[in-house]
N, CA, C and O atoms as a DFTB+ gen file, in Angstrom:
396 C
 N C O
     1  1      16.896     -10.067     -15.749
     2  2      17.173     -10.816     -14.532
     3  2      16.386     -12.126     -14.560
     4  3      15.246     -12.302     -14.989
     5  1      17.241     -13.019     -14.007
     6  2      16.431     -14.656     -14.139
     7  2      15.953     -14.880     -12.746
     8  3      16.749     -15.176     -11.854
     9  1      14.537     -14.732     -12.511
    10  2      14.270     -14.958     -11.168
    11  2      13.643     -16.429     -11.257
    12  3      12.956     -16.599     -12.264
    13  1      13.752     -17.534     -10.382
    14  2      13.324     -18.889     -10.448
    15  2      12.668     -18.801      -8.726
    16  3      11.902     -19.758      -8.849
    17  1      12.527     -18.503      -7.791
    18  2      11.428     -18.610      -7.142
    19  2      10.696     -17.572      -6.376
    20  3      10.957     -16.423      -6.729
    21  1       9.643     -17.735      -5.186
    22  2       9.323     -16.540      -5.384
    23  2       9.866     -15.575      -4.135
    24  3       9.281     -14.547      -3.796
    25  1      10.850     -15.982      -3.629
    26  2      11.750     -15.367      -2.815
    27  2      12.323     -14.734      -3.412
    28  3      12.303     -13.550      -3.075
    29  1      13.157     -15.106      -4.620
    30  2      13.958     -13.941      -5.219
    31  2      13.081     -12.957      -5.562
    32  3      13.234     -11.808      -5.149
    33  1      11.731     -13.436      -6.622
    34  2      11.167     -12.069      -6.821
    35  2      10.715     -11.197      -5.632
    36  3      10.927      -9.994      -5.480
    37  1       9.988     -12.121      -4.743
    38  2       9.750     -10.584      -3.427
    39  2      11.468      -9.955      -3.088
    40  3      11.730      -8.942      -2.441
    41  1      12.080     -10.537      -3.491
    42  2      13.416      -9.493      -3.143
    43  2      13.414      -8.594      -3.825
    44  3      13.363      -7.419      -3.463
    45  1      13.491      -9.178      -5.390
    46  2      13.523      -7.905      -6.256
    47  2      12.701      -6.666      -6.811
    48  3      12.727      -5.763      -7.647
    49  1      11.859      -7.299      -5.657
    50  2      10.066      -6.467      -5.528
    51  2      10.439      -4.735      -4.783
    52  3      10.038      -3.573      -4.847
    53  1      11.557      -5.653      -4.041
    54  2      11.693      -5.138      -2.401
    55  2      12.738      -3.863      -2.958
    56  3      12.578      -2.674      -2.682
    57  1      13.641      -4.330      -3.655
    58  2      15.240      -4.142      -3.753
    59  2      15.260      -2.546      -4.282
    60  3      14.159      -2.264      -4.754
    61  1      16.110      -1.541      -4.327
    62  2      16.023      -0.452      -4.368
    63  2      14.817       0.446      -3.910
    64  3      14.442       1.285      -4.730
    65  1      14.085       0.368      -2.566
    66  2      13.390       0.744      -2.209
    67  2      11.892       0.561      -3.040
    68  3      11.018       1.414      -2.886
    69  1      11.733      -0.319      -3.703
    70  2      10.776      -0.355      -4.693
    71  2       9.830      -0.940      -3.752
    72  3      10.013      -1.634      -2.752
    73  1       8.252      -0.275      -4.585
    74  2       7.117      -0.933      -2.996
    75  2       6.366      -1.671      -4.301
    76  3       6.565      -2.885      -4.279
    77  1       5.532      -1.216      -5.453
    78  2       5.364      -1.824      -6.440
    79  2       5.151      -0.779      -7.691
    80  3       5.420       0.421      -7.741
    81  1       4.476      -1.797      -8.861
    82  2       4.450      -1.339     -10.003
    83  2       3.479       0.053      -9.760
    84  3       2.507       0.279      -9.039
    85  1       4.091       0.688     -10.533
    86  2       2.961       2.033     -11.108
    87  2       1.226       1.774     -11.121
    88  3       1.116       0.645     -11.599
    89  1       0.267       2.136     -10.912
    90  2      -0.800       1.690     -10.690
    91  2      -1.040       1.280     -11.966
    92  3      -1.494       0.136     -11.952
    93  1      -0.894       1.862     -13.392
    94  2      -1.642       1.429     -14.396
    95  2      -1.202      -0.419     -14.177
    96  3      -1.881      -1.422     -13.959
    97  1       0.407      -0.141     -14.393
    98  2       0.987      -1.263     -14.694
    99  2       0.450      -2.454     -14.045
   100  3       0.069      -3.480     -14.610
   101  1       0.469      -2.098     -12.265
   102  2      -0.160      -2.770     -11.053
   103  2      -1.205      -3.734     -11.847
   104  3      -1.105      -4.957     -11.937
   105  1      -2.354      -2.819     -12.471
   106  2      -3.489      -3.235     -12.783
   107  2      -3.323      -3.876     -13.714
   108  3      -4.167      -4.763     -13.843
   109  1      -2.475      -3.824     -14.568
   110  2      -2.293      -4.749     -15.730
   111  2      -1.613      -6.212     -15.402
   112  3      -2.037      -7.273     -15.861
   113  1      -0.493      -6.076     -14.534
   114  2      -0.190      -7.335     -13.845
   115  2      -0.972      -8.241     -13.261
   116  3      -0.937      -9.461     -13.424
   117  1      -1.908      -7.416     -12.354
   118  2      -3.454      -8.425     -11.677
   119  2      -4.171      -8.993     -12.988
   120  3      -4.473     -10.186     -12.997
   121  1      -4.408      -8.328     -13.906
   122  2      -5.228      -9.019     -14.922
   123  2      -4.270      -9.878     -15.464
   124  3      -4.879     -10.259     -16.463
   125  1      -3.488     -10.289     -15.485
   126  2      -2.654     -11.150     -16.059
   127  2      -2.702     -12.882     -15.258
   128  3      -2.623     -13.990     -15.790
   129  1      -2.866     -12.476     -13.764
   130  2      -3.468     -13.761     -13.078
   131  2      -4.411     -14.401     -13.666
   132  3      -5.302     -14.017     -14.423
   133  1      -4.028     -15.840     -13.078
   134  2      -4.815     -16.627     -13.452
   135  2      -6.054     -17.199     -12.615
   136  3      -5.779     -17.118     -11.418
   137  1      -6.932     -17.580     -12.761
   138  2      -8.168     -18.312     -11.822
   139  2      -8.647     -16.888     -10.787
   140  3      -8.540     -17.092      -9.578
   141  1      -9.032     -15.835     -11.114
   142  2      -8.984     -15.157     -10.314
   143  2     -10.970     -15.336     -10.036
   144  3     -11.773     -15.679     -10.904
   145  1     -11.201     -15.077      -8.987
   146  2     -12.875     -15.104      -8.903
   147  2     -13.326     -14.208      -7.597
   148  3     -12.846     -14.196      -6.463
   149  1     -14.355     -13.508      -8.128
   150  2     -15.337     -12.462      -7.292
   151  2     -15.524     -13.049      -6.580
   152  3     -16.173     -14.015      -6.982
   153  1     -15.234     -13.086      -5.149
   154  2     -16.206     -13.502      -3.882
   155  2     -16.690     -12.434      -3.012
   156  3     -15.995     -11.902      -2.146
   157  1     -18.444     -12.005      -3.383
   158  2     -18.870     -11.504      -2.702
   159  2     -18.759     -10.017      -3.336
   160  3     -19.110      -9.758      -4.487
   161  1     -18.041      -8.760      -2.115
   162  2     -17.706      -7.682      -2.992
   163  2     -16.378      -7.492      -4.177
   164  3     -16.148      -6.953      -5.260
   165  1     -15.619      -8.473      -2.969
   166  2     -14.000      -8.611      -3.442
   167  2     -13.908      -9.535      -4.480
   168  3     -14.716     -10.139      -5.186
   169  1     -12.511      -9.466      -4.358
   170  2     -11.675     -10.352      -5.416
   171  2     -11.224     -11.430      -4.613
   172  3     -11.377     -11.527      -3.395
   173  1     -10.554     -12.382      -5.508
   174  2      -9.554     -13.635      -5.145
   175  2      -8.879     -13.591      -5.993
   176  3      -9.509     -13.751      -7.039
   177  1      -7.112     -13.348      -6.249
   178  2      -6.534     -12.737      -5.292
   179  2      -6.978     -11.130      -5.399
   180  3      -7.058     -10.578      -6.496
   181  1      -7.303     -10.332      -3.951
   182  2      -7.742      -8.785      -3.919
   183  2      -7.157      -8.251      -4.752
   184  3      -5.993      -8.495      -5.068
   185  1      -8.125      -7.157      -5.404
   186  2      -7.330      -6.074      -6.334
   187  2      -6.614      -5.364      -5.500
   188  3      -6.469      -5.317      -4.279
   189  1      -5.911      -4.449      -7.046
   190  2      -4.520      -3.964      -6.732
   191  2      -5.041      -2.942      -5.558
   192  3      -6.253      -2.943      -5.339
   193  1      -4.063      -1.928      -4.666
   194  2      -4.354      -0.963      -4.093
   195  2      -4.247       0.377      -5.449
   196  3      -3.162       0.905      -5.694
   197  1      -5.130       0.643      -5.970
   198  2      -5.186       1.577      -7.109
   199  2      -6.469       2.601      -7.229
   200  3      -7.373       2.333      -6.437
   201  1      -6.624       3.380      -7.822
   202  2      -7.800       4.340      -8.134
   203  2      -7.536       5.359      -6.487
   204  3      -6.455       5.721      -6.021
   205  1      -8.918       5.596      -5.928
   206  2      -8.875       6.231      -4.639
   207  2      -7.935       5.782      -3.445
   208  3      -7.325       6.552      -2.703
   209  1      -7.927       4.377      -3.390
   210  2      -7.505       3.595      -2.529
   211  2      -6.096       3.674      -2.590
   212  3      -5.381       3.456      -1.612
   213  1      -5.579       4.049      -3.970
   214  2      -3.963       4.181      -3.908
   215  2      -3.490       5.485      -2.566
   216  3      -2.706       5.080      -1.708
   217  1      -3.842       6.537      -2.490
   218  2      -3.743       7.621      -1.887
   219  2      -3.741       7.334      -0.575
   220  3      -2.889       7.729       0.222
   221  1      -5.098       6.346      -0.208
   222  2      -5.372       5.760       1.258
   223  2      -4.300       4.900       1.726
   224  3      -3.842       5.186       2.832
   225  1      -3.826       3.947       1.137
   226  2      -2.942       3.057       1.470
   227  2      -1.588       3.214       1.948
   228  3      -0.919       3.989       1.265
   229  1      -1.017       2.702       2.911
   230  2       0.245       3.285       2.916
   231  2       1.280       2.446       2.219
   232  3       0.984       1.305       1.862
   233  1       2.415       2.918       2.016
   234  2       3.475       1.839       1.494
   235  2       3.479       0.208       1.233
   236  3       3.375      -0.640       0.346
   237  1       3.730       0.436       3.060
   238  2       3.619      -1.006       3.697
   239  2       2.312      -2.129       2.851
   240  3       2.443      -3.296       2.480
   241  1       1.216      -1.299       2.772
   242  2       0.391      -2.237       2.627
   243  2       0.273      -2.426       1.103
   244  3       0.048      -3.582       0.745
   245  1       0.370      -1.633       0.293
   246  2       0.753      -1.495      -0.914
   247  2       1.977      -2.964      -1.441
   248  3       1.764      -3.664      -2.431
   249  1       3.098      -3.121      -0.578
   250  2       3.883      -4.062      -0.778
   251  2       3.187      -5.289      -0.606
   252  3       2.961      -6.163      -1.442
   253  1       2.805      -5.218       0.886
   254  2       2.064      -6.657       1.021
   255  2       0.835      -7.241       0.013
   256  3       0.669      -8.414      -0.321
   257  1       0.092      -6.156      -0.339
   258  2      -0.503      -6.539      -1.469
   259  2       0.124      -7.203      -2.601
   260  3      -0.265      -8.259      -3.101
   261  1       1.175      -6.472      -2.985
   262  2       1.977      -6.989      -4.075
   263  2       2.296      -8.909      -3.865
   264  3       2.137      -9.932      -4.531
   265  1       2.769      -8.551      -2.643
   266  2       3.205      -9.971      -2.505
   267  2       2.503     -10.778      -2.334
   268  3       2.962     -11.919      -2.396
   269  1       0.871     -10.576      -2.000
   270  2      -0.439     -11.496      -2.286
   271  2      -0.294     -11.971      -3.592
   272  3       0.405     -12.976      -3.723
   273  1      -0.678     -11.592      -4.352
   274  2      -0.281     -11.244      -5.715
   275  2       0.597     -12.341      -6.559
   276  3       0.332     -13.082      -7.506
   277  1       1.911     -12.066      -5.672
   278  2       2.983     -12.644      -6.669
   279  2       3.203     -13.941      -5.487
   280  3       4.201     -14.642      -5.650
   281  1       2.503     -14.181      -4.593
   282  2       1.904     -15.213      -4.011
   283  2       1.286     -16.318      -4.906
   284  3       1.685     -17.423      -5.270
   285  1       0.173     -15.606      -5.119
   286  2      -0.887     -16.450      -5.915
   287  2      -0.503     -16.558      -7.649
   288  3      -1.096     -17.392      -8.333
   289  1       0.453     -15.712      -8.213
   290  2       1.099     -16.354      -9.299
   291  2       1.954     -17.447      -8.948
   292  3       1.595     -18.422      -9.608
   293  1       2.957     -17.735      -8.184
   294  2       3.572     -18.530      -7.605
   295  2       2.532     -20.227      -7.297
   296  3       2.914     -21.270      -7.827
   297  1       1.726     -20.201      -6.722
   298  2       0.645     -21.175      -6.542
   299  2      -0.480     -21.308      -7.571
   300  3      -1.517     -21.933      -7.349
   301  1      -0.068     -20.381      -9.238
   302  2      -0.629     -21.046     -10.439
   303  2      -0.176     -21.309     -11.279
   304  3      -0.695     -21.397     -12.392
   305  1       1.468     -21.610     -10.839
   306  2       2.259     -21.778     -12.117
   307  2       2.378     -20.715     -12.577
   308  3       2.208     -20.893     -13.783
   309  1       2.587     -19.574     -12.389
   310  2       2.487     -17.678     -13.271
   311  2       3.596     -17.688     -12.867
   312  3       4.134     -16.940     -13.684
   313  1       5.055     -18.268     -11.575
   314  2       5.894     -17.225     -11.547
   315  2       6.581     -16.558     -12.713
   316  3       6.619     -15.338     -12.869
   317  1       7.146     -17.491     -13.557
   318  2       7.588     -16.888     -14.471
   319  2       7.367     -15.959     -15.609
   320  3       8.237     -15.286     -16.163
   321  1       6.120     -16.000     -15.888
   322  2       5.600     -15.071     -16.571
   323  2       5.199     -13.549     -15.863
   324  3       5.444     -12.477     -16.415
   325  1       4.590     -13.680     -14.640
   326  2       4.372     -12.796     -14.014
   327  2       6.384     -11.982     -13.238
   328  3       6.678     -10.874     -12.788
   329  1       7.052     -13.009     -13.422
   330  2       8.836     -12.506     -12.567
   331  2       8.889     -11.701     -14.161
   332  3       8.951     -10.472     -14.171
   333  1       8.867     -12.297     -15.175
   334  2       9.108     -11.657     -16.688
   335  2       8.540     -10.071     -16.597
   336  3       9.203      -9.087     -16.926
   337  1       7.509     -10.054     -16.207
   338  2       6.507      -8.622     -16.502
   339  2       7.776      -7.642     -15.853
   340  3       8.623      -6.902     -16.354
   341  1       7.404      -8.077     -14.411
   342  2       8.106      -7.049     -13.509
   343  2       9.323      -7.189     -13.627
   344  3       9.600      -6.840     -12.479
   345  1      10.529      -7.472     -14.187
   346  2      11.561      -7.618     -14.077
   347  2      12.401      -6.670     -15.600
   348  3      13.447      -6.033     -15.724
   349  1      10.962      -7.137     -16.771
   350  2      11.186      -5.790     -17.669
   351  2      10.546      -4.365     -17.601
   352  3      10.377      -3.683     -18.613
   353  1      10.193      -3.950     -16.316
   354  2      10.154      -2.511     -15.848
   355  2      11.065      -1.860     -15.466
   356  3      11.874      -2.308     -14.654
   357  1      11.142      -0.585     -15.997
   358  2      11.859      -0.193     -16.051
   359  2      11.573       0.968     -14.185
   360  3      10.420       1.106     -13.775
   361  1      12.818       1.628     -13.363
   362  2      12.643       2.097     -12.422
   363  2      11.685       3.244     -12.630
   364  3      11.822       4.011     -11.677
   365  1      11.022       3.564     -13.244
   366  2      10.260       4.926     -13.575
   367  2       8.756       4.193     -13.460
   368  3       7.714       4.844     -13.370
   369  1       8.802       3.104     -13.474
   370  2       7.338       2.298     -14.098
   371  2       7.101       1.776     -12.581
   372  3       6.038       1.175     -12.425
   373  1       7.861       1.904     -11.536
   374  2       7.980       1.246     -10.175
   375  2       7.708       2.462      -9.336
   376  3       8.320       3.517      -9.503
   377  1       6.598       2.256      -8.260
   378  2       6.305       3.434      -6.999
   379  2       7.654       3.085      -6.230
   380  3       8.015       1.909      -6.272
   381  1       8.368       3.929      -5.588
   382  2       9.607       3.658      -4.695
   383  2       9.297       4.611      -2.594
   384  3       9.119       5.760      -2.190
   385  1       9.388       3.476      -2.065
   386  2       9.101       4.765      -0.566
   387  2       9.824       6.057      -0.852
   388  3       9.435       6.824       0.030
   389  1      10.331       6.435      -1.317
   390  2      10.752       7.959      -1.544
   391  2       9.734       8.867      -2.572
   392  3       9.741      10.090      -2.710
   393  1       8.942       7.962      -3.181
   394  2       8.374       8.566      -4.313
   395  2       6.646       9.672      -3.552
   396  3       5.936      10.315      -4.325
């Protein structure tokens, strides 16, 4: 799929009930950002919702995270590389609200 901004990708983020990547994957996508920097305890942009915190989180916020995310690829020049990652996952590699 050819995604060119970052509307389409939060669609295709969105699209078959998909909330986001699998946590490993999740985590591998965040490291893939660029300029990212510790402030304080946190991150810039926040890490993924993953490890303990996956369990805590609900859906909802799980997505919005995502879209921080593919936010701040979007505002470093990453969309495309970062639309590339997620777009060659396959539905098994994606958390879905039914899952």
């Amino acid at each position: 799929m050819d995604v060119k901004t970052l509307e389409q990708l939060i669609t295709y983020c969105k699209d078959k009930n998909r909330i986001c990547p699998q946590p490993q994957l999740w985590n591998e996508m965040w490291n893939k950002l660029k300029d990212k920097k510790q402030i304080g305890a946190g991150w810039q942009p926040p890490l993924p919702l993953i490890l303990a915190v996956w369990y805590e989180a609900s859906p909802f916020s799980k997505q919005q995270r995502l879209i921080q995310h593919l936010d701040w690829a979007d505002s470093h020049d990453q969309l495309k590389e970062i639309a590339d990652f997620l777009t060659s996952l396959t539905e098994e590699q994606w958390y879905h609200l039914e899952d």
